[in-house]
C-alpha positions in Angstrom: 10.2 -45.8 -16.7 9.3 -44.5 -13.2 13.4 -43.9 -13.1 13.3 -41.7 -16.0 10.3 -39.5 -15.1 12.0 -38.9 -11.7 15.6 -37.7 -13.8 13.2 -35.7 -15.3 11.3 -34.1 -12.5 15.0 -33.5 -11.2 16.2 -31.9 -14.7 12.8 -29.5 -14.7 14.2 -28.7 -11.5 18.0 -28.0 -11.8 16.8 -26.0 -14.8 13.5 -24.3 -15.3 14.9 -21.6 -12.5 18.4 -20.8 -14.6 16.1 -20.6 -17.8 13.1 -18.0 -15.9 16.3 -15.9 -14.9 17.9 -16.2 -18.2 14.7 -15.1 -20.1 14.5 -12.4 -17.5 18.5 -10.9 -18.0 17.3 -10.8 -22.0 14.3 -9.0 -21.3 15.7 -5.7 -22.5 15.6 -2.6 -20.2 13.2 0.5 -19.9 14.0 3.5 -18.3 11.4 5.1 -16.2 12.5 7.0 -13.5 10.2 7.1 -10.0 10.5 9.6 -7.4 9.5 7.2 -4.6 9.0 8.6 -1.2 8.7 6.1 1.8 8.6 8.0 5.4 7.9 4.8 7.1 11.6 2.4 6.9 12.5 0.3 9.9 14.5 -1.3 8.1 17.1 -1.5 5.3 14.3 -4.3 3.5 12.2 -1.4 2.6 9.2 -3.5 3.6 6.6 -0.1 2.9 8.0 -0.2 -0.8 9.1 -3.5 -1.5 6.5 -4.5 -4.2 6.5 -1.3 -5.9 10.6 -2.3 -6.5 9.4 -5.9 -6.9 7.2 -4.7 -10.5 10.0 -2.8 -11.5 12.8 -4.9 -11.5 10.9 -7.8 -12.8 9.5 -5.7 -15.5 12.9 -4.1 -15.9 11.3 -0.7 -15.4 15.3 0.7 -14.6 16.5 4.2 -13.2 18.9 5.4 -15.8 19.2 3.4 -19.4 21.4 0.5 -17.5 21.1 0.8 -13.3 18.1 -0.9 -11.6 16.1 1.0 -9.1 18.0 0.1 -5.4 15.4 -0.9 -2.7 17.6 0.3 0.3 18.9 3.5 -1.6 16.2 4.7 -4.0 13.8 6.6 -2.7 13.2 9.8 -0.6 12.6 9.7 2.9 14.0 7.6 6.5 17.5 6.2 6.1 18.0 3.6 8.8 21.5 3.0 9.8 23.3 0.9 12.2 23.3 1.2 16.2 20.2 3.6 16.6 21.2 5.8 14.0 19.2 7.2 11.2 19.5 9.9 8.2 16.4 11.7 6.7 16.8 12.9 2.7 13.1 13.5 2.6 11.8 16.6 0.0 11.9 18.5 2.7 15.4 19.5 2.2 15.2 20.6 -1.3 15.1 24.3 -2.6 12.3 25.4 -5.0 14.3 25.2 -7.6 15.7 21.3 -7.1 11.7 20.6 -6.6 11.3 22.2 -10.1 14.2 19.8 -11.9 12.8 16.0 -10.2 9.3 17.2 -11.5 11.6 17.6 -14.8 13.5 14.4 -14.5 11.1 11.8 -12.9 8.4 10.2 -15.0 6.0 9.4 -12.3 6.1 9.9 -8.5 4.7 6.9 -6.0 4.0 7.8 -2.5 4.1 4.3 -0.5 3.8 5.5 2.9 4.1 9.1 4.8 3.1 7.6 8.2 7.0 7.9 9.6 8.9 6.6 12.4 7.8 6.5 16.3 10.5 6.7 18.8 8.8 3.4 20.2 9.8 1.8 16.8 12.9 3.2 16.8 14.2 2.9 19.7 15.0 -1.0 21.5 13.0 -1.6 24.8 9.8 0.3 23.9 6.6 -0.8 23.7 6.1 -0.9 19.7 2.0 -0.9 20.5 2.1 2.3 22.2 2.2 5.7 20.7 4.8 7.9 21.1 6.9 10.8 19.8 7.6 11.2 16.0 10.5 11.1 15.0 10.1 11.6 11.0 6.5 11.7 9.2 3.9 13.3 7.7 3.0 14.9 4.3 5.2 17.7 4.5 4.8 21.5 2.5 7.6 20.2 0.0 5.6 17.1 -0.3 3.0 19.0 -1.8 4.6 21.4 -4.1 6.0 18.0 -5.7 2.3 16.9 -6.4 1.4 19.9 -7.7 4.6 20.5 -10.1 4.2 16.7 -11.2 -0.1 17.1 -11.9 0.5 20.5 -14.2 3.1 18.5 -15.9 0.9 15.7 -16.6 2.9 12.8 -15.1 2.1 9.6 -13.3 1.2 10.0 -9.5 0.4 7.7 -7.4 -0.1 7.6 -3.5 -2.0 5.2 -1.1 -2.9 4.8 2.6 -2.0 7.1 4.8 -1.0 9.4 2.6 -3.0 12.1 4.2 -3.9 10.6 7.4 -2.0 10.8 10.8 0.7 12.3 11.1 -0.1 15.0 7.9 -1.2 18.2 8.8 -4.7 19.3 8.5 -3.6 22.0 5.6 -1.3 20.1 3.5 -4.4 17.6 3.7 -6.7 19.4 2.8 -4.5 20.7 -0.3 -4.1 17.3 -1.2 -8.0 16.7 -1.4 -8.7 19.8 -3.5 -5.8 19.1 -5.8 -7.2 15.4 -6.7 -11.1 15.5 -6.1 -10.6 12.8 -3.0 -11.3 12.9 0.4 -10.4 11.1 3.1 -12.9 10.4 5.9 -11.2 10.4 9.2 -11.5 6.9 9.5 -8.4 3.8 9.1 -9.1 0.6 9.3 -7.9 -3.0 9.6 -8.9 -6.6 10.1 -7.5 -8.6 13.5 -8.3 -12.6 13.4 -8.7 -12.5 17.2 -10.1 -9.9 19.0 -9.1 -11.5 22.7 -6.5 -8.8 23.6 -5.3 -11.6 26.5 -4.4 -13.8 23.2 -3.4 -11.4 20.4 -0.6 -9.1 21.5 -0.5 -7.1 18.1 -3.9 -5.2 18.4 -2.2 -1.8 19.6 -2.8 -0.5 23.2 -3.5 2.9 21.9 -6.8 1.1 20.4 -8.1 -0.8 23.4 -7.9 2.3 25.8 -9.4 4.7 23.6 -12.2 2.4 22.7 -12.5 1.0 26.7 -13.0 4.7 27.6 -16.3 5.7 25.9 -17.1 1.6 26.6 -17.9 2.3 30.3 -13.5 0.3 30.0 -15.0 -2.9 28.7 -13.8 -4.8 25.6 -15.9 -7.9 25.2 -14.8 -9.1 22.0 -13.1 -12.8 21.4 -13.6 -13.4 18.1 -12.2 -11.7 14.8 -13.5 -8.7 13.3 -12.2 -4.9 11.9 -11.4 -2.2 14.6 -12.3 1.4 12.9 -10.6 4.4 14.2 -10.5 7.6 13.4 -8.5 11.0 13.7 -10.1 12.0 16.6 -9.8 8.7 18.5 -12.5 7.0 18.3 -12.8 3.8 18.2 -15.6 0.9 17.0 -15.3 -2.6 16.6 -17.5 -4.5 14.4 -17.1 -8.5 15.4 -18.0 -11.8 13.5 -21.5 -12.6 13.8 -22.4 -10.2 16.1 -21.7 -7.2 13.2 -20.5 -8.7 10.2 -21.4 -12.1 8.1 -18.1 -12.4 6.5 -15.3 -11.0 9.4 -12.5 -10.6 6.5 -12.7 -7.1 4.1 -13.1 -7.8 0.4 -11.9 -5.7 -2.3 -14.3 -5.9 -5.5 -13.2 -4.6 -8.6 -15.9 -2.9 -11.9 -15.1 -4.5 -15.3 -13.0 -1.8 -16.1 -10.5 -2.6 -13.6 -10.7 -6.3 -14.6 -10.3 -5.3 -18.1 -8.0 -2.9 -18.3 -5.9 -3.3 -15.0 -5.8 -7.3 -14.7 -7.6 -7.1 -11.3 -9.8 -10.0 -9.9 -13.7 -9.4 -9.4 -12.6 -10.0 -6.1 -10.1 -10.8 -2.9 -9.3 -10.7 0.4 -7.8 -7.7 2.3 -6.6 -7.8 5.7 -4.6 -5.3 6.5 -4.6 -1.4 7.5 -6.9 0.5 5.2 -8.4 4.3 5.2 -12.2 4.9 4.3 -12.3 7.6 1.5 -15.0 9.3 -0.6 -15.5 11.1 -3.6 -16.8 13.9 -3.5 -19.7 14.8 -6.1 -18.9 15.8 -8.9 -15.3 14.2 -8.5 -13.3 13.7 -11.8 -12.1 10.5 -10.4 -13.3 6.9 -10.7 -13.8 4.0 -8.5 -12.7 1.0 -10.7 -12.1 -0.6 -7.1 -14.4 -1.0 -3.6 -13.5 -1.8 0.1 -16.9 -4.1 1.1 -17.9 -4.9 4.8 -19.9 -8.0 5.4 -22.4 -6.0 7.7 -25.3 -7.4 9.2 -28.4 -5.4 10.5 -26.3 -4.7 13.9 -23.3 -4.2 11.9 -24.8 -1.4 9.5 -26.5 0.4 12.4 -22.6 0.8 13.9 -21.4 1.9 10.9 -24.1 4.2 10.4 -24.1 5.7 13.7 -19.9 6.3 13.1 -21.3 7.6 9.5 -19.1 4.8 8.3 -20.1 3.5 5.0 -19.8 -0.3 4.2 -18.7 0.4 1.0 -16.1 2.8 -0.3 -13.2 3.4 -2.9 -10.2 1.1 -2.9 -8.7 1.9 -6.0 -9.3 5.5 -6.9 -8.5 6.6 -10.7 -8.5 9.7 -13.0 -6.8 9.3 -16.4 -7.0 12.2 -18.4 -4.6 14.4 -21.0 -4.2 17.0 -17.7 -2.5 13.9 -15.4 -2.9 10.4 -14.6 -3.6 9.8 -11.0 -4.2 6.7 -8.6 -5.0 6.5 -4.9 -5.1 3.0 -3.5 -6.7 3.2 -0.4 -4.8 0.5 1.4 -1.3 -0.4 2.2 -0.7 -2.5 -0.7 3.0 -1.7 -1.5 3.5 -3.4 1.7 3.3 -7.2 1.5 5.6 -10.5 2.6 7.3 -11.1 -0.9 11.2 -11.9 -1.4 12.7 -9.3 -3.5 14.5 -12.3 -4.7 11.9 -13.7 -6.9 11.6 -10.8 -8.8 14.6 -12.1 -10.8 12.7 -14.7 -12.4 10.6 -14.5 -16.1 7.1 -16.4 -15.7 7.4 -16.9 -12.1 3.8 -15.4 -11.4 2.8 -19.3 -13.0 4.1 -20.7 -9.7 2.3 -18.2 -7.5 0.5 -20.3 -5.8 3.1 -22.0 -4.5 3.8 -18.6 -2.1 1.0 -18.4 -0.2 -1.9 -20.4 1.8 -5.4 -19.1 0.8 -6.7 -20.9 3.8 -4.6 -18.2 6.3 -6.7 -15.0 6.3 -3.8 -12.8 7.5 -1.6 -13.5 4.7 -0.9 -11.1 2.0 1.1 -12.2 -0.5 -1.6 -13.4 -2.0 -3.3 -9.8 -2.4 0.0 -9.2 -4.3 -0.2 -12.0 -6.6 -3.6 -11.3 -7.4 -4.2 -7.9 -7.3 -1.3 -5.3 -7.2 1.7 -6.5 -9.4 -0.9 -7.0 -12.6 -2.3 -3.7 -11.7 0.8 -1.7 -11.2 2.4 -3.7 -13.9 -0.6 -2.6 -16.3 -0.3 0.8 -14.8 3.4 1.2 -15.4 3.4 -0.4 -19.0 0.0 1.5 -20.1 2.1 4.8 -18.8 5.4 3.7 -20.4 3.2 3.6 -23.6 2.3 6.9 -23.5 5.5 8.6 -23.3 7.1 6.7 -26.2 4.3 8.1 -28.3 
């Protein structure tokens, strides 16, 4: 008996996988063709847009009625390439008239990341912590006009973090605000689970000295906690226990994102996020919110940054004019395998991915939280257009 179950453990194994991929090369194909712009590619992964491809290739969301969307070749932006070497096919290089025909041919436009490439990055033996010269980055003039054409054509935009902040300049920022009722507060943020710069080697230099220079150059803190910056350099660290009750940011979601965009009341996020608002009288909708865990010290640092502890992490308007989300983290950036995208029903074995218990990971936040809601997103869209 105990034989047989085994054979059949082995069986499940040999064959569940070839079955999930064959129901997944059956699934018939949809074309829905993205302009995806990604300023920020180290490396020929895609890592800033790899589960934005990972929703549409499982969903078989394809470019034309039989190609799938290519991670390495389709999208607008930085083009690493061997020994140093990179290309830029960014917007920027398009005439008026080309900007006129993608508004025409794409169905939606997803900006995953504007925030570029560093020659630090870029270049071996620099220090990757420290600032440095851009080479590529920013919400350029062309950028914009895109927006623009794609909004009085009532298509699908999307953008999130960093779309607006550092390196963008101040005008094509403040276009973008008026365009879509949002505003972004100066202010990026992310959670670090050590704080003890002689321990953790990835909280950036730039952040240390510009907080150790209005700190009389101290930086006391050991445990974990979220480092707030903002556009003008500032910096304030709110620490477990000493600010916040709970050091890890939480993402909490209304019943209309639960209902209508799969989300979870609520999950961990701990990576880099930017503090917006809406302004009154705003046409857009908060279906999600950033929370920090402040305590009575923690609210009075907040407050004296005029940070709030609360603020939008999913930004919505869905109207007849356009359809327009801001996700005000860097959630098209997680540690998933393109590879698993290839299999029907594989969100079932999820949990298998990822440790709850680590409060760094993310591929949990993309399990969770941002393939069902750009799934719903994309499928609620597709809808649309076929009527």
């Amino acid at each position: 008996m105990r034989g047989r179950i085994i054979r059949l453990i082995v069986i499940c194994l040999v064959f569940l996988p070839l079955l999930m991929w064959l129901a997944w090369v059956i699934t018939p194909k949809t074309k829905l063709v993205a302009a995806i712009i990604d300023k920020t590619v180290l490396t020929k992964q895609g890592q800033e847009h790899i589960s934005l491809n990972w929703v549409l290739n499982h969903e078989r969301f394809t470019k034309t009625s039989k190609d799938a969307y290519d991670i390495g070749h389709d999208y607008y932006g930085f083009f690493p390439q061997p020994e140093e070497k990179f290309r830029i096919k960014g917007l920027e290089r398009f005439s008026n008239s080309q900007l006129e025909q993608l508004s025409l041919d794409a169905d939606l436009v997803y900006f995953t990341d504007t925030y570029g490439i560093y020659n630090n990055e870029w270049y071996q033996h620099r220090n990757v912590n420290e600032r440095s010269g851009m080479l590529y980055g920013g919400l350029s003039n062309k950028d914009v006009e895109l927006l623009r054409l794609m909004k009085e054509k009532h298509k699908l935009i999307i953008a999130e973090f960093n779309t607006i902040g550092s390196p963008t300049m101040s005008e094509n920022r403040a276009q973008f605000e008026q365009m879509f009722q949002l505003k972004w507060t100066g202010w990026t943020a992310r959670y670090f689970n050590n704080l003890d710069i002689k321990v953790n080697k990835e909280i950036p230099q730039w952040l240390i000295r510009n907080y150790k220079k209005s700190h009389n150059n101290k930086w006391p803190f050991k445990k974990s906690g979220i480092a707030f910056v903002n556009d003008n350099d500032q910096v304030t660290i709110l620490e477990e226990e000493v600010h916040l009750t709970n050091p890890l940011p939480h993402i909490l979601s209304n019943q209309y994102g639960q209902e209508h965009l799969s989300l979870p009341e609520k999950v961990k996020y701990p990576f880099w996020f930017d503090v917006m608002e809406l302004p009154k009288g705003s046409v857009n909708q908060a279906v999600s919110k950033f929370e920090i865990s402040a305590n009575e010290e923690g609210l009075k640092e907040l407050k004296k940054y005029g940070i709030p502890s609360t603020f939008p992490a999913v930004t919505m308007h869905k109207g007849k004019d356009y359809t327009f989300y801001y996700f005000s983290g860097d959630f098209s950036d997680n540690a998933i395998n393109i590879t698993s995208s290839y299999f029907k029903g594989v969100s079932f074995f999820q949990s298998f991915f990822y440790s709850d218990h680590d409060p760094m990971e993310r591929t949990s936040f993309f399990w969770k939280f941002y393939r069902p809601m750009l799934t719903d997103i994309l499928e609620d869209y597709n809808e649309s257009l076929q009527k």
